[in-house]
mmCIF file of the protein (N, C-alpha, C, O) and its ligand, coordinates in Angstrom:
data_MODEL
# 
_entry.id   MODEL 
# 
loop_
_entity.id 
_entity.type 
_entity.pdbx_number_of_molecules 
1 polymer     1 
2 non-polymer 1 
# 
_entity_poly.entity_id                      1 
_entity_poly.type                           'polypeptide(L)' 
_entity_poly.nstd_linkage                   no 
_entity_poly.nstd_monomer                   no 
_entity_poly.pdbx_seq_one_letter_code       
;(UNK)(UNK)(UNK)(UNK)(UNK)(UNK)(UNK)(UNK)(UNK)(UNK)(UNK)(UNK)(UNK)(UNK)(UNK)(UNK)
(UNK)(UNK)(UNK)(UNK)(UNK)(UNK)(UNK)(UNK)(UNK)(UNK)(UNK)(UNK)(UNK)(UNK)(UNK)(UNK)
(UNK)(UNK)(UNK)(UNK)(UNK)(UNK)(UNK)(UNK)(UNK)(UNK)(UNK)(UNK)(UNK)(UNK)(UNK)(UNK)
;
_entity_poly.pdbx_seq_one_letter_code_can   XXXXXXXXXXXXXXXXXXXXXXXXXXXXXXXXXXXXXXXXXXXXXXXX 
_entity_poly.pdbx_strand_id                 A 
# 
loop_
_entity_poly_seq.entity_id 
_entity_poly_seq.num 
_entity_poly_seq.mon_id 
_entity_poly_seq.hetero 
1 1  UNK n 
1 2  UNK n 
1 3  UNK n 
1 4  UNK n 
1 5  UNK n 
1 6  UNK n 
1 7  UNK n 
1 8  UNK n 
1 9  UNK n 
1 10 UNK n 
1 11 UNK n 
1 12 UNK n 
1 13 UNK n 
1 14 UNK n 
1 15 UNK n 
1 16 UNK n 
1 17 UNK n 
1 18 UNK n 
1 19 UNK n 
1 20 UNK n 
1 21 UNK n 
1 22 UNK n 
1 23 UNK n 
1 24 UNK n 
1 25 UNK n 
1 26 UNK n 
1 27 UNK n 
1 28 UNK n 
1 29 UNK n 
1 30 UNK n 
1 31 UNK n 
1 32 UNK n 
1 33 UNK n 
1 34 UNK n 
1 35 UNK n 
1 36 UNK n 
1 37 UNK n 
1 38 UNK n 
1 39 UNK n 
1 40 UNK n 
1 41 UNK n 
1 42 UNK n 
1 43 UNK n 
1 44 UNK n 
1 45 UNK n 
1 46 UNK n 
1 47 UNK n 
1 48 UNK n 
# 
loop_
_struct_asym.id 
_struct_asym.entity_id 
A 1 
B 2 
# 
loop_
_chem_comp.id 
_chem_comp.type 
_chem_comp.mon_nstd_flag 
UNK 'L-peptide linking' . 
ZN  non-polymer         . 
# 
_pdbx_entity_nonpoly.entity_id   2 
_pdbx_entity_nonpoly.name        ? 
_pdbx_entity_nonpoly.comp_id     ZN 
# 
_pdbx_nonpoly_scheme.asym_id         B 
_pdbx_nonpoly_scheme.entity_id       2 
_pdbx_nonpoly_scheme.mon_id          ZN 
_pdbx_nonpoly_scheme.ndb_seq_num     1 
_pdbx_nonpoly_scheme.pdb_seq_num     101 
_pdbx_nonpoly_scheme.auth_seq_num    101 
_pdbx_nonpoly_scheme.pdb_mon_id      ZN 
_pdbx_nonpoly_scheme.auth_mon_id     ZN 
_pdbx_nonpoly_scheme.pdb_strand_id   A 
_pdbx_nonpoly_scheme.pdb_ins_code    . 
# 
loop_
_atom_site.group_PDB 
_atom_site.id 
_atom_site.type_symbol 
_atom_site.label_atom_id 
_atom_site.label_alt_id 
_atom_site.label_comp_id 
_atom_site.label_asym_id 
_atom_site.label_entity_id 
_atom_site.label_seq_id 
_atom_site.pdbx_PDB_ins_code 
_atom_site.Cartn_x 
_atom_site.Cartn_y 
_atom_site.Cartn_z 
_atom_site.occupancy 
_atom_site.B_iso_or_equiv 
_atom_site.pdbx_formal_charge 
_atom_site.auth_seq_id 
_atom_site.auth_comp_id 
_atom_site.auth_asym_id 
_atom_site.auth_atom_id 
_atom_site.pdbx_PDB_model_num 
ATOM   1   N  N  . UNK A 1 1  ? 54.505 -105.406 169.751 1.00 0.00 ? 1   UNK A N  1 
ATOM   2   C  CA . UNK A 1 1  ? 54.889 -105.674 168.356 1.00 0.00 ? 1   UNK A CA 1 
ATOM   3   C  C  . UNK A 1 1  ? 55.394 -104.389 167.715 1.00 0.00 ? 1   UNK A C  1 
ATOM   4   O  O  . UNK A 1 1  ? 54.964 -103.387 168.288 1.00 0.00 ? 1   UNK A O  1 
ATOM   5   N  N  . UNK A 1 2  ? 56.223 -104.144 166.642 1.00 0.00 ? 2   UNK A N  1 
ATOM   6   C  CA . UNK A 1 2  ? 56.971 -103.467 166.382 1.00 0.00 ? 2   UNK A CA 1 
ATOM   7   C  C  . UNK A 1 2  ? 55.693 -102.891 165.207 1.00 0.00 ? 2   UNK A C  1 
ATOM   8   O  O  . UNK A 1 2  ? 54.838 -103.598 164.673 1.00 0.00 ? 2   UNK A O  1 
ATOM   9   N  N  . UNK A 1 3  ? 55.863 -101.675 165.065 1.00 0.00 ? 3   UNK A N  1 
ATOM   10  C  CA . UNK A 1 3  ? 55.306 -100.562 163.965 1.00 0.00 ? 3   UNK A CA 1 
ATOM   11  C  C  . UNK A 1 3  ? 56.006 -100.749 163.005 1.00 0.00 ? 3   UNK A C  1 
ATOM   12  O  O  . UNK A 1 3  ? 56.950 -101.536 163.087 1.00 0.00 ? 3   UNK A O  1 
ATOM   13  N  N  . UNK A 1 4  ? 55.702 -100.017 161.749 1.00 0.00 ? 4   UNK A N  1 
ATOM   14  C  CA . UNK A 1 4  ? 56.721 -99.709  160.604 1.00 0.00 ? 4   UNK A CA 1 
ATOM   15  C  C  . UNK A 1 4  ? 56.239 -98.362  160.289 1.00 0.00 ? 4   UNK A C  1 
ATOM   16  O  O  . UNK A 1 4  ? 55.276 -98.172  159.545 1.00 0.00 ? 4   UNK A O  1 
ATOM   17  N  N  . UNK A 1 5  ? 56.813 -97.560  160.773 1.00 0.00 ? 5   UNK A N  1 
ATOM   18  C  CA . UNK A 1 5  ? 56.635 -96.240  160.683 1.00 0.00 ? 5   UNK A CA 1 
ATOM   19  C  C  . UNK A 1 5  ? 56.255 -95.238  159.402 1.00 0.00 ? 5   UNK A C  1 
ATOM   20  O  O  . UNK A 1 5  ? 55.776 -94.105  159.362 1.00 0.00 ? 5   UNK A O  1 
ATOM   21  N  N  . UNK A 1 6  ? 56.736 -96.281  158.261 1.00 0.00 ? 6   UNK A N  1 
ATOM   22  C  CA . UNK A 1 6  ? 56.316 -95.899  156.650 1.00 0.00 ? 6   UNK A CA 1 
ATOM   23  C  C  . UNK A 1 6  ? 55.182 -95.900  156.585 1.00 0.00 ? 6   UNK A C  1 
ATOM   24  O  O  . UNK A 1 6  ? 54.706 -94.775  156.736 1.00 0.00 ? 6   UNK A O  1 
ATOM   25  N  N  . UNK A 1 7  ? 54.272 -96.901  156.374 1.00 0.00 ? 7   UNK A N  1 
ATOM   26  C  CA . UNK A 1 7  ? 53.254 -97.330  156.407 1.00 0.00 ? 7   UNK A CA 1 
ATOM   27  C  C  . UNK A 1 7  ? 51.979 -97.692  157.384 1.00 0.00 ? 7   UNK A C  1 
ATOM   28  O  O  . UNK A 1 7  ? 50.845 -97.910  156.959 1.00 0.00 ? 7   UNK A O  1 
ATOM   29  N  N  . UNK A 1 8  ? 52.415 -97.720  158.943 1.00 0.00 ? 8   UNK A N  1 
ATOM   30  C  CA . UNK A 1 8  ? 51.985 -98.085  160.191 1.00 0.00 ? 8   UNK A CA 1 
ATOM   31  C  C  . UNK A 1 8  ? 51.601 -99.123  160.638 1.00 0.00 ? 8   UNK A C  1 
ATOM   32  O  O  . UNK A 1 8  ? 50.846 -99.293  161.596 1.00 0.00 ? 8   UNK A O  1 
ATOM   33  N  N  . UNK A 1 9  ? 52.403 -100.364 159.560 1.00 0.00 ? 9   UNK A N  1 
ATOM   34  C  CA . UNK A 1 9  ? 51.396 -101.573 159.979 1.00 0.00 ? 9   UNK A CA 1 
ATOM   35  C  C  . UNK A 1 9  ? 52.118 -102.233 161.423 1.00 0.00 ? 9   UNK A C  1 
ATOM   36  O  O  . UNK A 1 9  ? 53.269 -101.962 161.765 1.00 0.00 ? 9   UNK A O  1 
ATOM   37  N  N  . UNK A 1 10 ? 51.313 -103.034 162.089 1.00 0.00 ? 10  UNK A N  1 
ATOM   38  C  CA . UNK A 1 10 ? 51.721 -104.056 163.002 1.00 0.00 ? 10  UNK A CA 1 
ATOM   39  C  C  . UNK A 1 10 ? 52.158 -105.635 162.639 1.00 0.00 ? 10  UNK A C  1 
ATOM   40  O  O  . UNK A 1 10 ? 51.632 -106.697 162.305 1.00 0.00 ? 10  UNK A O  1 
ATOM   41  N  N  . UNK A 1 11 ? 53.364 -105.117 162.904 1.00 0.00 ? 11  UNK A N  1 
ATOM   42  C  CA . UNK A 1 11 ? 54.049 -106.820 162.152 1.00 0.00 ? 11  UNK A CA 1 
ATOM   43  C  C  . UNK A 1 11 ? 54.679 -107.851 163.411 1.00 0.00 ? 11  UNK A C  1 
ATOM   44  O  O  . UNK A 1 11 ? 54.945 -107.461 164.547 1.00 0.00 ? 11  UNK A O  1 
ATOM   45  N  N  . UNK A 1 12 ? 54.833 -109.184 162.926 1.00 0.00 ? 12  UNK A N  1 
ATOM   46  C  CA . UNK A 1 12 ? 55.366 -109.821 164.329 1.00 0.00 ? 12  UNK A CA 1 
ATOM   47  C  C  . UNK A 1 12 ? 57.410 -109.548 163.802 1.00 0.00 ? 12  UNK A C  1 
ATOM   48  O  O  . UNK A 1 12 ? 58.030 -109.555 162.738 1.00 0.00 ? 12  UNK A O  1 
ATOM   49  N  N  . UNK A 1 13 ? 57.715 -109.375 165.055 1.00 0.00 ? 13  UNK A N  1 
ATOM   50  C  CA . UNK A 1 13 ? 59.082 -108.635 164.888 1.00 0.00 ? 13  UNK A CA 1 
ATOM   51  C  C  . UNK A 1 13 ? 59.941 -110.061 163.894 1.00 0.00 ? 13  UNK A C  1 
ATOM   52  O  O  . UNK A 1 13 ? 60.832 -109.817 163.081 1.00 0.00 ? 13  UNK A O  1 
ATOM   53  N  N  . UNK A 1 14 ? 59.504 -111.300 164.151 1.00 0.00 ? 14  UNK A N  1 
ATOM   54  C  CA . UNK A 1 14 ? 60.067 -112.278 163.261 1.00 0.00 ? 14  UNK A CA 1 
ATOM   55  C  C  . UNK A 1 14 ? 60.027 -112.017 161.845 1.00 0.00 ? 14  UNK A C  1 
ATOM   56  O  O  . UNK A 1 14 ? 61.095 -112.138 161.245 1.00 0.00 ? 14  UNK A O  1 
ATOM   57  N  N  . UNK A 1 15 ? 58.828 -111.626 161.083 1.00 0.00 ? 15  UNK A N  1 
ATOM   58  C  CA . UNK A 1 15 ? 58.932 -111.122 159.721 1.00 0.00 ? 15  UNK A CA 1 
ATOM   59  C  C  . UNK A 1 15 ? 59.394 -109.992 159.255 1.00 0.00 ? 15  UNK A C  1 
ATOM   60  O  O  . UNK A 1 15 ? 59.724 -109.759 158.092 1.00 0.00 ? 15  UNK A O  1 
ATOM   61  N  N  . UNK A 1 16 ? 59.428 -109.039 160.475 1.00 0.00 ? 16  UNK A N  1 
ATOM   62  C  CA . UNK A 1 16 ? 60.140 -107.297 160.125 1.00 0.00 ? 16  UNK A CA 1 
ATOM   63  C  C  . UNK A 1 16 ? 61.554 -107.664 159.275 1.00 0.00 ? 16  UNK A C  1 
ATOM   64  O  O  . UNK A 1 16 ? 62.295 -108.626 159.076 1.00 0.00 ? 16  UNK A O  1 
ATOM   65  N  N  . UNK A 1 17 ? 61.422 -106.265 158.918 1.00 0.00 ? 17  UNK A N  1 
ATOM   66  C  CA . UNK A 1 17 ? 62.443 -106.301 158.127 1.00 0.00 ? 17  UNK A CA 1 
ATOM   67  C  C  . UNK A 1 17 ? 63.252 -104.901 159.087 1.00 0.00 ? 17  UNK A C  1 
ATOM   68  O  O  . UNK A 1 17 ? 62.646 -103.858 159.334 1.00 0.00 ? 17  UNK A O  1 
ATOM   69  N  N  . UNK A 1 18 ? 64.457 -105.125 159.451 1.00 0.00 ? 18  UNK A N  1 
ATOM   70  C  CA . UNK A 1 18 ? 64.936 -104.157 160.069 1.00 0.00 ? 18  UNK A CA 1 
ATOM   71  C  C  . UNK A 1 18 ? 65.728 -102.787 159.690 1.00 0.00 ? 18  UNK A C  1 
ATOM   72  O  O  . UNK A 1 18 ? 66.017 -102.718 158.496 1.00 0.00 ? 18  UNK A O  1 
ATOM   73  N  N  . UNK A 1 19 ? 66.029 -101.962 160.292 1.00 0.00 ? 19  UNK A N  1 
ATOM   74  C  CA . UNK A 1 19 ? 67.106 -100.659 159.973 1.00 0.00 ? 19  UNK A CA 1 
ATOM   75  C  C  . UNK A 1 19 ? 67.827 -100.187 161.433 1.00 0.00 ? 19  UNK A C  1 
ATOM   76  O  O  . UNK A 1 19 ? 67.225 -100.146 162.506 1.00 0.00 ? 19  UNK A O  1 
ATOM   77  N  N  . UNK A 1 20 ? 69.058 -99.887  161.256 1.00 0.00 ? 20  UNK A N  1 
ATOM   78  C  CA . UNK A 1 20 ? 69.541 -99.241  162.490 1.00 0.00 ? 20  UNK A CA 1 
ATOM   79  C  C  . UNK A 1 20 ? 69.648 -98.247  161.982 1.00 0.00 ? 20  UNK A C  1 
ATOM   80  O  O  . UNK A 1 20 ? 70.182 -98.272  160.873 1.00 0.00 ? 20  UNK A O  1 
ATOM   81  N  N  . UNK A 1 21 ? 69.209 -96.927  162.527 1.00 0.00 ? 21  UNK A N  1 
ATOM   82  C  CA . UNK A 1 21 ? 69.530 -95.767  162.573 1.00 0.00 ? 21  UNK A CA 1 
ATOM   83  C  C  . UNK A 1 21 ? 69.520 -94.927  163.774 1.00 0.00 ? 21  UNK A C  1 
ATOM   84  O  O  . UNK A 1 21 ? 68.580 -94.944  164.568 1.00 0.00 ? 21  UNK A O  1 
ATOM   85  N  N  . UNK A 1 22 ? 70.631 -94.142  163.921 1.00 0.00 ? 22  UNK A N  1 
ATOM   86  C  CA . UNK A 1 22 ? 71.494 -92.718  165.161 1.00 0.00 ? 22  UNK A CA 1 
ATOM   87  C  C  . UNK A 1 22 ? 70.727 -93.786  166.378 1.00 0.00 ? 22  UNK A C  1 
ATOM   88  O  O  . UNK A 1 22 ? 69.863 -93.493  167.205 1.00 0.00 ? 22  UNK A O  1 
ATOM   89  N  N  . UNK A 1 23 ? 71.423 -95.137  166.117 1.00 0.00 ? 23  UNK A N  1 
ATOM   90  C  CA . UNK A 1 23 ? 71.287 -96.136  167.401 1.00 0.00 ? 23  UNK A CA 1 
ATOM   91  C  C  . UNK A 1 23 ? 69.512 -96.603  167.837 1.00 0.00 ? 23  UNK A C  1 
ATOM   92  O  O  . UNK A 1 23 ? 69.137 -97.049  168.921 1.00 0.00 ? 23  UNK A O  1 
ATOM   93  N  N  . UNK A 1 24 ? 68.799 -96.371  166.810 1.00 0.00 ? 24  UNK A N  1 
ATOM   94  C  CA . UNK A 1 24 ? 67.998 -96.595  167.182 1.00 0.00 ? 24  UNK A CA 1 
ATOM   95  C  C  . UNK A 1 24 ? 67.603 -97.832  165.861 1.00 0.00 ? 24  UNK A C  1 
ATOM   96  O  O  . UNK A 1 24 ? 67.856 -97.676  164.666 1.00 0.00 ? 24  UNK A O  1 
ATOM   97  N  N  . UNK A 1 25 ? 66.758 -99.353  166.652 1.00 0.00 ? 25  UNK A N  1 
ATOM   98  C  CA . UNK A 1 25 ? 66.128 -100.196 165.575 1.00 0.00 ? 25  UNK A CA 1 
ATOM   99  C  C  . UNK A 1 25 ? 64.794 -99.963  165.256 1.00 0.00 ? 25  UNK A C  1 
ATOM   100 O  O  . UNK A 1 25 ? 63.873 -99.853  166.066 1.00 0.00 ? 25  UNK A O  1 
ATOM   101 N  N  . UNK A 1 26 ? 64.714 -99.878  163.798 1.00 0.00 ? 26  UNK A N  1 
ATOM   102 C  CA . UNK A 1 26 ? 63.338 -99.664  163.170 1.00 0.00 ? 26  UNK A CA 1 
ATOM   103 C  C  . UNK A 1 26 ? 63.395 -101.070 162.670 1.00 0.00 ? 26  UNK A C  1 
ATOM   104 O  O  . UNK A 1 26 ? 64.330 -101.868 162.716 1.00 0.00 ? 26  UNK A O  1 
ATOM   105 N  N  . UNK A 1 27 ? 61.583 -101.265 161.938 1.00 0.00 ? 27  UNK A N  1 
ATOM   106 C  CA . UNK A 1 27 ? 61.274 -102.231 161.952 1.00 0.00 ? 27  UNK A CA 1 
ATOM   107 C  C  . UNK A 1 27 ? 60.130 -102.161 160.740 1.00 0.00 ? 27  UNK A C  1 
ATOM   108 O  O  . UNK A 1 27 ? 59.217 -101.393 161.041 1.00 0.00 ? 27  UNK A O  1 
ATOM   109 N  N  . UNK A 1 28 ? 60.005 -102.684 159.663 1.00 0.00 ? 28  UNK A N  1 
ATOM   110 C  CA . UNK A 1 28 ? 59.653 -102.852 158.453 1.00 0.00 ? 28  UNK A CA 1 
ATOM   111 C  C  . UNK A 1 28 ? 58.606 -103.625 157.803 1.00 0.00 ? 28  UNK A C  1 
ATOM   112 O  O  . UNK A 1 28 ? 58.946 -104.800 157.668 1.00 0.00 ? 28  UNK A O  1 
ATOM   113 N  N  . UNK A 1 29 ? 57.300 -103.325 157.299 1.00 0.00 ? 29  UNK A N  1 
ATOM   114 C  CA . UNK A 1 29 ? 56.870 -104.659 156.783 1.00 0.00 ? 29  UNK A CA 1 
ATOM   115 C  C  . UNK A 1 29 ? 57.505 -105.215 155.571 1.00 0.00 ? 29  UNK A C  1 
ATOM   116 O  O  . UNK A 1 29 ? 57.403 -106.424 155.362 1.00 0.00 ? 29  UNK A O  1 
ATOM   117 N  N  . UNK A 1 30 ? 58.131 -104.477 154.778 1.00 0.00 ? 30  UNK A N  1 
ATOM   118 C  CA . UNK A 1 30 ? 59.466 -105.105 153.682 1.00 0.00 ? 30  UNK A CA 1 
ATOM   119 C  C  . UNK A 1 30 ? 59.944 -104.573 153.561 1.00 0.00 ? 30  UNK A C  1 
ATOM   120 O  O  . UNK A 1 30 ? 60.063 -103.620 154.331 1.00 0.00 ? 30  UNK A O  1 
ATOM   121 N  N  . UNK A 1 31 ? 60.813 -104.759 152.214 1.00 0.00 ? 31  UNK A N  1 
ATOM   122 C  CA . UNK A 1 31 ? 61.933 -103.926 151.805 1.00 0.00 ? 31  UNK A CA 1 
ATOM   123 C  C  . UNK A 1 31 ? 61.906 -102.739 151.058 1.00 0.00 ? 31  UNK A C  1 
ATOM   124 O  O  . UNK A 1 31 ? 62.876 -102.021 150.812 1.00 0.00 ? 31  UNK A O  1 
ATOM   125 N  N  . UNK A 1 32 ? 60.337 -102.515 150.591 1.00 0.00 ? 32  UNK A N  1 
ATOM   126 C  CA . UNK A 1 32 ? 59.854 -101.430 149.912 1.00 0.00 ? 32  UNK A CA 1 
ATOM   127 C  C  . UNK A 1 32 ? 59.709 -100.196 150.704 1.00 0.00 ? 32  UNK A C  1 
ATOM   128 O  O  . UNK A 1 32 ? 59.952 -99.115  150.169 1.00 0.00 ? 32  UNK A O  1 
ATOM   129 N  N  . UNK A 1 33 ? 59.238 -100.282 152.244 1.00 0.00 ? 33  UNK A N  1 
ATOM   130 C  CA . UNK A 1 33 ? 59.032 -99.388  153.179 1.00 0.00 ? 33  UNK A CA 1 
ATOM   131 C  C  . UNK A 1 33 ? 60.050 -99.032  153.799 1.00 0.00 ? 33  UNK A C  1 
ATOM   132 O  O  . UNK A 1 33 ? 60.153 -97.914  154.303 1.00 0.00 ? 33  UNK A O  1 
ATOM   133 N  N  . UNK A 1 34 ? 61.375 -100.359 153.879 1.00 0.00 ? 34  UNK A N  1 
ATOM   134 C  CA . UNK A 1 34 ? 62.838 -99.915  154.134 1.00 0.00 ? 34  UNK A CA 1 
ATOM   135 C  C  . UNK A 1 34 ? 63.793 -98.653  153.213 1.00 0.00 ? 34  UNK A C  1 
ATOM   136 O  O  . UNK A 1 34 ? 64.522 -97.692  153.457 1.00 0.00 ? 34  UNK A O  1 
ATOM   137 N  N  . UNK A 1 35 ? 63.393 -99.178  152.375 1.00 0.00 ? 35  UNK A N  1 
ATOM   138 C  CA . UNK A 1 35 ? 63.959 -98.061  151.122 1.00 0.00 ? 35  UNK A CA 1 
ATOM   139 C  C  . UNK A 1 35 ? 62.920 -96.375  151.127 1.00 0.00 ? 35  UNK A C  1 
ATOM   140 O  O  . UNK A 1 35 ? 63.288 -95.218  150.921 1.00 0.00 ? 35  UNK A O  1 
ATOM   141 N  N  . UNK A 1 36 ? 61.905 -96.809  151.375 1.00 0.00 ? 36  UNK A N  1 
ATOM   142 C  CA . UNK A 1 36 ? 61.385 -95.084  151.787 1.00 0.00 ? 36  UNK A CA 1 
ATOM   143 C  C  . UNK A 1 36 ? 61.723 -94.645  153.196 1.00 0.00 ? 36  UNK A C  1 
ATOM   144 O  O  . UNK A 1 36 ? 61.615 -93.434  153.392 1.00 0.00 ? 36  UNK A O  1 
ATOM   145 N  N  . UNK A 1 37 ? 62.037 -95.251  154.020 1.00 0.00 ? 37  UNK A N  1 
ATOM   146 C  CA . UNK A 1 37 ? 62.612 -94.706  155.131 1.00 0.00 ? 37  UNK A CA 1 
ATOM   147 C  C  . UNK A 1 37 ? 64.249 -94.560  155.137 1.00 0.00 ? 37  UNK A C  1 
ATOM   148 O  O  . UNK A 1 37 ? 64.577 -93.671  155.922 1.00 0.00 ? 37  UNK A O  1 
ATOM   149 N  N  . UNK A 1 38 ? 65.173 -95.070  154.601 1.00 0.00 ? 38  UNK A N  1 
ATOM   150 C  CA . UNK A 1 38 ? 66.276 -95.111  154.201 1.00 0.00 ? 38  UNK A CA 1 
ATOM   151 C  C  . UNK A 1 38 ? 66.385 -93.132  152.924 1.00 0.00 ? 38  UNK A C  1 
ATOM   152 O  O  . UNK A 1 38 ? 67.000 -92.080  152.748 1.00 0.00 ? 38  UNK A O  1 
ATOM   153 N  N  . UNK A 1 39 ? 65.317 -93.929  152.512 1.00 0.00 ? 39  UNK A N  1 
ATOM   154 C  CA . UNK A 1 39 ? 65.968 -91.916  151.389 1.00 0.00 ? 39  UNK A CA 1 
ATOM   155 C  C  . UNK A 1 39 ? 65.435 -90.718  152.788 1.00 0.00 ? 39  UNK A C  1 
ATOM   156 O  O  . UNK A 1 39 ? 66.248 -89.793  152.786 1.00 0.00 ? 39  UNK A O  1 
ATOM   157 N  N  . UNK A 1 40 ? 64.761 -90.588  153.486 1.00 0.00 ? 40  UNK A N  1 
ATOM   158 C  CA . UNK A 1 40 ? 64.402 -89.894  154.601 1.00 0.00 ? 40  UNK A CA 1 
ATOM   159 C  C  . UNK A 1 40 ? 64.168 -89.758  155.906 1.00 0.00 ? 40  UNK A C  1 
ATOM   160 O  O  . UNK A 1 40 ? 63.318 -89.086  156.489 1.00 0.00 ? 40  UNK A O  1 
ATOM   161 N  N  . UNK A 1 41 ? 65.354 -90.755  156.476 1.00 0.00 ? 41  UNK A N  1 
ATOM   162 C  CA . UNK A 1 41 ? 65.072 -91.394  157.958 1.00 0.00 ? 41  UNK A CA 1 
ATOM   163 C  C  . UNK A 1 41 ? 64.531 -90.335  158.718 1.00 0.00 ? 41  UNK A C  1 
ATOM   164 O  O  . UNK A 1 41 ? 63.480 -90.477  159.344 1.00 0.00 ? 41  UNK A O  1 
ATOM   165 N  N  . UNK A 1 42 ? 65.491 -88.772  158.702 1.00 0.00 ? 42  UNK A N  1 
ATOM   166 C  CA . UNK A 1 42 ? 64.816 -87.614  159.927 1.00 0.00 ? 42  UNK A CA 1 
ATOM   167 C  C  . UNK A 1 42 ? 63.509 -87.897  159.794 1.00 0.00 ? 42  UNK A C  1 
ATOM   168 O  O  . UNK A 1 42 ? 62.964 -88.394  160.780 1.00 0.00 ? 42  UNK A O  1 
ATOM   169 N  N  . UNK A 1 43 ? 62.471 -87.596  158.242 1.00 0.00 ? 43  UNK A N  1 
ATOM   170 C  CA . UNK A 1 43 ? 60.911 -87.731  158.606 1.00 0.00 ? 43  UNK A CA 1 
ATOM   171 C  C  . UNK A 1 43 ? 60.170 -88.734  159.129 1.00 0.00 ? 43  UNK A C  1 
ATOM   172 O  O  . UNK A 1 43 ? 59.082 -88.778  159.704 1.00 0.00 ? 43  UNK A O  1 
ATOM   173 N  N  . UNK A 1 44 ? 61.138 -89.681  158.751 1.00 0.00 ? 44  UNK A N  1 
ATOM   174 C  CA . UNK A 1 44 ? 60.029 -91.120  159.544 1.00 0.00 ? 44  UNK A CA 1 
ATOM   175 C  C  . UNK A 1 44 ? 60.586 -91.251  160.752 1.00 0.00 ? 44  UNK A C  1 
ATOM   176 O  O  . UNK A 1 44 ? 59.704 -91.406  161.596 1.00 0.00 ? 44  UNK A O  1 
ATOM   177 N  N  . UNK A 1 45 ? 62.114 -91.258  161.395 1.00 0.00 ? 45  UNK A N  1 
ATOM   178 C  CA . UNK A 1 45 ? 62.034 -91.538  162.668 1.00 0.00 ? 45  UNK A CA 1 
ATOM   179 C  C  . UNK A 1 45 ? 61.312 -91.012  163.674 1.00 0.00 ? 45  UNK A C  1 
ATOM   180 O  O  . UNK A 1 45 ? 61.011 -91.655  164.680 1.00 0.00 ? 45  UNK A O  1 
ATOM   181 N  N  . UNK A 1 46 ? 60.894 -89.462  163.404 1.00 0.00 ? 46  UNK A N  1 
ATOM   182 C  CA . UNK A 1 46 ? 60.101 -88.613  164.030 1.00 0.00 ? 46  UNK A CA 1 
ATOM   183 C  C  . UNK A 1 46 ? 59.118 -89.584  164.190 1.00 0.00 ? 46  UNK A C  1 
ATOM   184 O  O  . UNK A 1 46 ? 59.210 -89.959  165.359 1.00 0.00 ? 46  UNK A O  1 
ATOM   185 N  N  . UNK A 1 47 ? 58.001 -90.337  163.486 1.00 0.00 ? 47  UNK A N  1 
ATOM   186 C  CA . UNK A 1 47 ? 57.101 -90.461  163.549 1.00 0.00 ? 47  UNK A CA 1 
ATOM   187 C  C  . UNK A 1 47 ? 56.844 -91.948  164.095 1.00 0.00 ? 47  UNK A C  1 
ATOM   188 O  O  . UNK A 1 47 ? 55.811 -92.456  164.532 1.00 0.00 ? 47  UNK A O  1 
ATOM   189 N  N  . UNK A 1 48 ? 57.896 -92.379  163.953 1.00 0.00 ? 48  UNK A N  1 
ATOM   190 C  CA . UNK A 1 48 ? 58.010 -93.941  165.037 1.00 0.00 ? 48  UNK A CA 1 
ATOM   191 C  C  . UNK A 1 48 ? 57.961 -93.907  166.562 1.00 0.00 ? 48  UNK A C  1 
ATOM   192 O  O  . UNK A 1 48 ? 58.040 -94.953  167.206 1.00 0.00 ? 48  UNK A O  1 
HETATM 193 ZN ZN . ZN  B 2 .  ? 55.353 -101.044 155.478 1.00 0.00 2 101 ZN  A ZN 1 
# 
């Protein structure tokens, strides 16, 4: 199951909310955690 790297929750990839970034898919519990990873992708992709 996919992480959300904002927050760390475990979501089923059907409810994620997604992002492509430098080719890589992230994966969201909404759109609130999309938008904090969106203003700072370098710090969170690190941590996915
Ligand atoms: Zn989240």
């Amino acid at each position: 199951m996919p992480v959300d790297p904002v927050c760390g929750i475990e979501m089923d990839e059907s409810l994620a909310v997604s992002y492509d970034y430098e080719d890589k898919k992230y994966f969201f519990c909404c759109n609130g955690c999309r938008r904090i990873f969106k203003k700072k992708p370098k710090k969170w992709a690190k941590k996915a």
